[in-house]
Each structure stands twice: as structure tokens, then as C-alpha cells.
VODREN-550582 format. One line per field, with one value per residue (C-alpha): residue number from 1; residue in one letter; z, x, y. Coordinates in steps of 0.5 Angstrom, whole numbers. Layout:
BEGIN
bapa = (NUM; ...)
zavex = (A; ...)
up = (Z; ...)
east = (X; ...)
north = (Y; ...)
END
This chain:
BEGIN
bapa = (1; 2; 3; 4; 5; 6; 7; 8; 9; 10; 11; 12; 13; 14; 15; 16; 17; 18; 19; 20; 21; 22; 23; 24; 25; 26; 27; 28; 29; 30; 31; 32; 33; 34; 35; 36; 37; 38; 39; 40; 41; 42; 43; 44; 45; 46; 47; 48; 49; 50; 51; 52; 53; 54; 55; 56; 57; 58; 59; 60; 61; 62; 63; 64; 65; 66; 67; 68; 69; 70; 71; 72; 73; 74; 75; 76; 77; 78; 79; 80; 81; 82; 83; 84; 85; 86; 87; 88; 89; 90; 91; 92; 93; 94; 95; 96; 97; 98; 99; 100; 101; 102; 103; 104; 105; 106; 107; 108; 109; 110; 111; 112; 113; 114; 115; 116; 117; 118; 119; 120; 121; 122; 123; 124; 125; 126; 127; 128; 129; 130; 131; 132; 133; 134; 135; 136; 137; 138; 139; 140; 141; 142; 143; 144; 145; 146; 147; 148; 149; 150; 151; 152; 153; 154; 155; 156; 157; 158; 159; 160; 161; 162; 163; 164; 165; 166; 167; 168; 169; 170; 171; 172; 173; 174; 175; 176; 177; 178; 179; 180; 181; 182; 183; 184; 185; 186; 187; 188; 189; 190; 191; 192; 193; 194; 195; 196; 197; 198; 199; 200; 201; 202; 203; 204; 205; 206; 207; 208; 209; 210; 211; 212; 213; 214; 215; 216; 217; 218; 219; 220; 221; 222; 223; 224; 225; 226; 227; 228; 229; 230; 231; 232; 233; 234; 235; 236; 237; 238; 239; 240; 241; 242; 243; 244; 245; 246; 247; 248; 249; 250; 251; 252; 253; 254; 255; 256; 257; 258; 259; 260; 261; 262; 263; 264; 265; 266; 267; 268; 269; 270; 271; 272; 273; 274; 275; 276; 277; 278; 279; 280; 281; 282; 283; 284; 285; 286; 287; 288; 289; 290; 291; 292; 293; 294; 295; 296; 297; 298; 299; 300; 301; 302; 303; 304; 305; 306; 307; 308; 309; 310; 311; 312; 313; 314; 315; 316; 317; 318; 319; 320; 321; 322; 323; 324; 325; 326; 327; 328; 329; 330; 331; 332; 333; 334; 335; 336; 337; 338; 339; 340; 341; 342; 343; 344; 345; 346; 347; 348; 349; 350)
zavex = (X; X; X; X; X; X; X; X; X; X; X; X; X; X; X; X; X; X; X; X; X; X; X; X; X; X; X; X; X; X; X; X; X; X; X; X; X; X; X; X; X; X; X; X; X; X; X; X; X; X; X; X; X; X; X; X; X; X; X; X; X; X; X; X; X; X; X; X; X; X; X; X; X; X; X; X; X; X; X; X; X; X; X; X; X; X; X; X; X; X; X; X; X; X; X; X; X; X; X; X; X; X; X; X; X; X; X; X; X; X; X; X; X; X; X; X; X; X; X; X; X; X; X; X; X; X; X; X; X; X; X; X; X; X; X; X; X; X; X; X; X; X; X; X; X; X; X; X; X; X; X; X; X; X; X; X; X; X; X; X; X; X; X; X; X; X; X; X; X; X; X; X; X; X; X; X; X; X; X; X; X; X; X; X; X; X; X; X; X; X; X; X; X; X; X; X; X; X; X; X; X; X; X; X; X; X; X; X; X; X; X; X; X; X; X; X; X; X; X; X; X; X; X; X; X; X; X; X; X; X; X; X; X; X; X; X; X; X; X; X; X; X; X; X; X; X; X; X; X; X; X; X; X; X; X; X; X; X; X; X; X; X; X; X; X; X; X; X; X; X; X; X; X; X; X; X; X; X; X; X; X; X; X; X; X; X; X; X; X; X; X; X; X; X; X; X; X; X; X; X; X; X; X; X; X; X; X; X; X; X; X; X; X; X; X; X; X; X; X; X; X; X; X; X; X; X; X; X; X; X; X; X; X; X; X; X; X; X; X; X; X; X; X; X; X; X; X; X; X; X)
up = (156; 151; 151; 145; 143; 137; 130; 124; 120; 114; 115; 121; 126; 133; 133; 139; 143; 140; 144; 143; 137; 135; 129; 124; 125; 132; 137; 136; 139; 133; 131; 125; 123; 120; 114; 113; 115; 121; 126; 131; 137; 139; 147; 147; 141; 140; 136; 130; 125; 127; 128; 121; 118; 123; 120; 112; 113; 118; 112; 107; 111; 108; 109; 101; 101; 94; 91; 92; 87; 82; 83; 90; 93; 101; 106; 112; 118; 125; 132; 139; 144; 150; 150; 158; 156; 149; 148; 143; 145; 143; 147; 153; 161; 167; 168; 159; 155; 149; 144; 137; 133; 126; 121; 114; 109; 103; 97; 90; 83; 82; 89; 91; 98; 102; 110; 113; 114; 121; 118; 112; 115; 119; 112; 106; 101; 104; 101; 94; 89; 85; 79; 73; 70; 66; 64; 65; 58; 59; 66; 62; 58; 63; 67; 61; 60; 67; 67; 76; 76; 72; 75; 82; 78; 75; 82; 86; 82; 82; 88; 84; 81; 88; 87; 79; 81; 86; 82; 77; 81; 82; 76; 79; 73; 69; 70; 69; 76; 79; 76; 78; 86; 85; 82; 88; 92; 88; 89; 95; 96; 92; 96; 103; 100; 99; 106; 103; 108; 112; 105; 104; 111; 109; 103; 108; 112; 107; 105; 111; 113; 106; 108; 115; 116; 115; 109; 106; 104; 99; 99; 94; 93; 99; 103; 97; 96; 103; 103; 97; 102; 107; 102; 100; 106; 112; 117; 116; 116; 120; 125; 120; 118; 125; 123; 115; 119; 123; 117; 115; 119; 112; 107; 101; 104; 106; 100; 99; 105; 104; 98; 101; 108; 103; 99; 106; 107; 101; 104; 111; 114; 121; 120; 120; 124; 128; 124; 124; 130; 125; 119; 119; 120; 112; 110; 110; 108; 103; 98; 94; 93; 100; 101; 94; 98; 105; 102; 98; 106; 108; 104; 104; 112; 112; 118; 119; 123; 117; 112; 116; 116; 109; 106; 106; 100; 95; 92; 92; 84; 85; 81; 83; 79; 82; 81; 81; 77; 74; 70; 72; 72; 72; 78; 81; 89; 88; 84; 88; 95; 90; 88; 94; 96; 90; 92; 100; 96; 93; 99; 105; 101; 103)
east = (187; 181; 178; 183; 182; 178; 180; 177; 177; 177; 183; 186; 187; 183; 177; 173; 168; 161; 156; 149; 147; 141; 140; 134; 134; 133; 138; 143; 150; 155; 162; 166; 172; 177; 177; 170; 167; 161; 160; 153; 154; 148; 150; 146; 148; 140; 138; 143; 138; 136; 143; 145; 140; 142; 149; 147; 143; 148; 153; 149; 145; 138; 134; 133; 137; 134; 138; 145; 141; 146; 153; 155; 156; 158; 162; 160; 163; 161; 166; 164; 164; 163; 160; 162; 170; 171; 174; 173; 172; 175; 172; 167; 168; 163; 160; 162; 157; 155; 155; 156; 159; 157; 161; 158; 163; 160; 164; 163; 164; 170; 173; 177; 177; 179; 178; 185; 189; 187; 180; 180; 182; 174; 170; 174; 170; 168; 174; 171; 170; 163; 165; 159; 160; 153; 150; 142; 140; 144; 141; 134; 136; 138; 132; 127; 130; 130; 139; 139; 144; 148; 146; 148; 155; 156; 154; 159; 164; 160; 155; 152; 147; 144; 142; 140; 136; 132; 131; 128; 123; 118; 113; 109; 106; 112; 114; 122; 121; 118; 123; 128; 125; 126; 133; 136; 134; 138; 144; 143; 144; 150; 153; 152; 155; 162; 161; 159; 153; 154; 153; 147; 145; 146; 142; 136; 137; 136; 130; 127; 129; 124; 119; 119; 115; 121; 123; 116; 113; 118; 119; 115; 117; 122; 116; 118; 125; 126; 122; 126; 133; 130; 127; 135; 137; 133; 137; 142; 136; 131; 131; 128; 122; 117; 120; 118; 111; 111; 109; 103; 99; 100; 96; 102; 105; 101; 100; 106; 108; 104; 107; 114; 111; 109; 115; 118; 113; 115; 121; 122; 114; 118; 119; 113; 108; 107; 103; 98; 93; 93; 92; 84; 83; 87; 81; 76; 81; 78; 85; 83; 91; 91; 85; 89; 95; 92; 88; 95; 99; 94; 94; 102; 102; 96; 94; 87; 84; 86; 84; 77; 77; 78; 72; 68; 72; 70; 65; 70; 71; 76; 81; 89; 96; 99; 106; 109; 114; 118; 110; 105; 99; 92; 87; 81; 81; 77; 81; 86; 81; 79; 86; 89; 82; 85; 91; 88; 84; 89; 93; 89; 83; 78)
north = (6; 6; 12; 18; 25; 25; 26; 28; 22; 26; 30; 27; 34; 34; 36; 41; 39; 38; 44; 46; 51; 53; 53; 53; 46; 46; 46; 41; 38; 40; 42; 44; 41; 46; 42; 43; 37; 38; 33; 31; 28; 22; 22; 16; 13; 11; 16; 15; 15; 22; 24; 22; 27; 33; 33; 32; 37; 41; 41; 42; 48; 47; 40; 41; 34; 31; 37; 33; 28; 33; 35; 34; 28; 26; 22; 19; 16; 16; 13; 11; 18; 20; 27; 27; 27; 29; 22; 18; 10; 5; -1; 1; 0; 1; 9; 10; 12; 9; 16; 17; 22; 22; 26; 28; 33; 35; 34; 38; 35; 34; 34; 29; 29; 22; 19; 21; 14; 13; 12; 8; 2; 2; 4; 3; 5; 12; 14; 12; 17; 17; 16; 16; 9; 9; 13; 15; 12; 6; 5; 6; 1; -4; -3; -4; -11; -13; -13; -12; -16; -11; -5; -9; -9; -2; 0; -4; 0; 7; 9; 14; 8; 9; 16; 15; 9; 13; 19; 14; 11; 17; 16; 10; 10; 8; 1; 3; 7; 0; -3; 1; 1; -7; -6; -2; -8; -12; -7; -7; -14; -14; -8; -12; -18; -15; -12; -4; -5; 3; 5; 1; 4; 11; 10; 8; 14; 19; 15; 15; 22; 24; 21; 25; 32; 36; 34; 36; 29; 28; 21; 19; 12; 11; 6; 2; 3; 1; -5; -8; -6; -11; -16; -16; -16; -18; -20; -14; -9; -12; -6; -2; -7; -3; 3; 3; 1; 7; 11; 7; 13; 18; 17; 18; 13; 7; 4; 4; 1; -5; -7; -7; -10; -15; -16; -18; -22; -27; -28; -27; -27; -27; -20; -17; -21; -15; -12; -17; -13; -7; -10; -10; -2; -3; -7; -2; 4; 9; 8; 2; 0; 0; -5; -9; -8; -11; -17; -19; -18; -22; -27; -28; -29; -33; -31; -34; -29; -23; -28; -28; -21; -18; -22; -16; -15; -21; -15; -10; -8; -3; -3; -1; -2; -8; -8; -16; -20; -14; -12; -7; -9; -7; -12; -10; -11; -17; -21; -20; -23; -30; -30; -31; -36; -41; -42; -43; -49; -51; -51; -53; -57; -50)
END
């Protein structure tokens, strides 16, 4: 027998059968746990990412998500279920399908709730209380001297760094704020290292739900947060590489979007040679840090048809804000073309 009675992971009671409820969110497959925990089923297990934001937003009953930012934190989990018989799987056979229920239970300061017993073995640290370990002055003064490595380890201890690094990061114009974008990175990776991925991926989902239509263009610098996740993590997170691209049609983000394309690209290029047949039209882009950004891109991958295809940028005197090795830097479009040329010379002799 592989298939169960759900439970709720947070109290350990059955839980009702999901059903479609229109909601001003649009119509979703949701239950409520007598707990207070909500659940929303994916039926195919295809569309978590989707799902996951349904039932943040369900348990918190607005998409004004980046409020949670103060005095509320959250618990997740999600099970293998089938919507067909209200079962919960635990291993699958022939005729099964292949669905998830993902759970959320807001938690206000203070509150203390845990995953039930049954649960914990599965994600032991969703029962981890956020606990404040450093304080916004201390993060400050630790980004300002470059100390990732520490904020890696205040954040092992307290979730609650991610939430702090993310709302120090909006200001593009401060270098703390990129820092802090490259810090989570490194945050990240520690995370994944101690096997805390699924709070890394959760991070990803909520940046990746701001930058979405509904939640009224409010990810700022999510693009960038995300392609630090995958620079730190790229065999973890390389599904998430097309889906970051997919947004390069919004201009707020497209810049943003090169500069984490490239970061990936300095260290896995693998993951993003698929964006190689788009990478022209970035080129002649009226966002001269798009330009800036492509040109970088390009010269990163190599790719002998993109190098021909920025030339017309050698005179583009633009200048842009270029944030690299922990500096943020003030460089003309152009600069950036004859930079990558140098090392080209240097490299190939041409």
C-alpha cells in the first residue's frame, strides 16, 4: 500500500479534500487545515512554482507579499498527492498521478508553531523558529566590508538574514544594496551546503512571484538576487536559468537579467548558451545598461557570432553603472566593447 490519508504537516490531523474556490486570486484547488494552515494542490505537480505562490498568498489573503518582510514569517511544505483519491503518495505506481499539495501557515512574531512529528524528519528545518541573531546595523557593517562569509553563518542560524539582505538590496544605487544582492548568493550556497536547499528554493519562488504581473512589478532587484542563487548553485538551480530569461521582455528587468545571465556565465556558460539567438536584438536596446550588460554577456560566452554582432557598439559612449568585484563602477558601453577585445587579443592573438 503507498498511498495514505493526508495529514496536515504542521499538526498532524487528516486534512479534507482540496476543491476549487474562487477566490480574488482567481480560482484555485485549496483547503484549510483546522489548524490554520492552508494547503493548494498542483494536480500535475508541474506547476509548483505557481502553486506555492497560490497558497502564500491564500494564507495571507492579499498578494501584498513583501509585507511579510515585518513581523510575520511562514512555514512550508509540500507531499506527493493524488487529487483523484485524496491520498497522499509515498511512492508512485501505474495510473497514479503525479500531483502536490503545497502547505503554507503564516506565523506571527513570537508564535512558536512546528511541523508535526510525522513531518520533521522530511524538512527539519521548517520547524526552526526565525530568530533576530544580527541586527540591520550589524548586516550593514558586515556588507560594507565585504564579510559574505559571516552573513552565510548568521544566516545558517536565522532565516531571517535572507529577508533582511532582500530589503537591503532596492537602492541600485548604493553599492551595499549590490552587495547585499551578492551576499545572498553566498547565503545561499552555505544553505544548500548543510542541505537547507527547499529554503533556498522557496526564497527563489517568492522572488520570482515579484517579478510576475500580479504582484505589481515589485522585484526590483529579484533578476539579480536570482542569478547570484544560480552563480552559487548551479546544478541545484539550473532549471530556474530559462525561467529568469523569460522575463527579459519587461523593461525593468532586462537589465537586470544580463548582469545575472552574466554572473552565471562566469561560472557555468553551459547553463545559458540558450539565449545566444536572442542576444542581438540586446544589442541595439534603447537601455544603454542593456547594451553594457549584452556586450559583457557576449564576451564572457565567446560565441563568435555575438562578438560580430555587438561591433556596432565600439562608439557607443553611454555611460552605465557596472557593478563587479564587490565595486560599483561608473563605464561607458564602449569601454566595456574594447575591454573584452583586449582580452580576445590577448587570448587568441586577434
Amino acid at each position: 500500500m503507498n498511498k495514505y490519508t493526508p495529514e496536515c504537516p504542521f499538526c498532524g490531523k487528516n486534512i479534507t479534500a482540496p476543491e476549487k474556490t474562487k477566490t480574488d486570486l482567481g480560482e484555485i484547488i485549496s483547503g484549510r487545515c483546522v489548524c490554520g494552515a492552508v494547503y493548494v494542490c498542483d494536480p500535475t505537480g508541474h506547476n509548483m512554482g505557481e502553486a506555492y505562490m497560490d497558497a502564500l498568498a491564500f494564507a495571507k489573503g492579499d498578494w501584498k507579499l513583501d509585507e511579510m518582510n515585518s513581523g510575520e514569517d511562514y512555514l512550508t511544505q509540500d507531499m506527493d498527492y493524488d487529487l483523484r483519491t485524496h491520498s497522499r503518495l509515498y511512492s508512485k505506481s501505474a495510473g497514479q498521478s503525479g500531483g502536490k499539495l503545497i502547505f503554507v501557515k503564516i506565523r506571527k512574531g513570537g508564535e512558536k508553531d512546528e511541523p508535526s512529528e510525522n513531518s520533521r524528519k522530511a524538512a527539519p528545518d521548517a520547524s526552526a523558529a526565525t530568530r533576530e541573531h544580527i541586527t540591520k546595523k550589524k548586516l550593514k557593517s558586515l556588507l560594507e566590508e565585504k564579510l559574505y562569509g559571516e552573513i552565510a553563518n548568521e544566516a545558517l542560524a536565522d532565516k531571517g538574514v535572507i529577508r533582511k539582505l532582500i530589503s537591503s538590496s532596492y537602492d541600485k544605487d548604493d553599492v551595499l544594496s549590490w552587495r547585499a544582492i551578492e551576499a545572498l548568493g553566498v547565503v545561499s550556497g552555505a544553505l544548500t551546503g548543510k542541505g537547507k536547499t527547499e529554503i533556498v528554493r522557496d526564497t527563489v519562488r517568492r522572488l520570482l512571484w515579484s517579478m510576475g504581473e500580479e504582484s505589481g512589478g515589485i522585484g526590483w532587484s529579484a533578476a539579480e538576487m536570482i542569478g547570484e542563487i544560480i552563480r552559487n548553485n548551479p546544478d541545484e538551480f539550473a532549471d530556474i536559468a530559462p525561467i529568469l530569461w523569460s522575463f527579459r521582455e519587461e523593461d525593468m528587468f532586462r537589465p537586470g537579467i544580463l548582469w545575472a545571465v552574466g554572473r552565471i556565465a562566469e561560472i557555468k556558460p553551459d547553463l545559458v548558451l540558450f539565449i545566444i539567438k536572442d542576444m542581438p536584438k540586446m544589442f541595439a536596446d534603447k537601455n544603454p545598461a542593456v547594451r553594457g550588460y549584452a556586450a559583457w554577456v557576449a564576451g564572457i560566452l565567446g560565441d563568435e557570432y555575438l562578438v560580430e554582432s555587438f561591433k556596432g557598439l565600439s562608439d557607443d559612449d553611454s555611460e552605465i553603472d557596472f557593478y563587479y568585484c564587490g565595486e560599483l563602477l561608473k563605464k561607458r558601453v564602449m569601454d566595456i566593447v574594447d575591454e573584452i577585445r583586449d582580452k580576445r587579443v590577448n587570448k587568441h592573438g586577434r
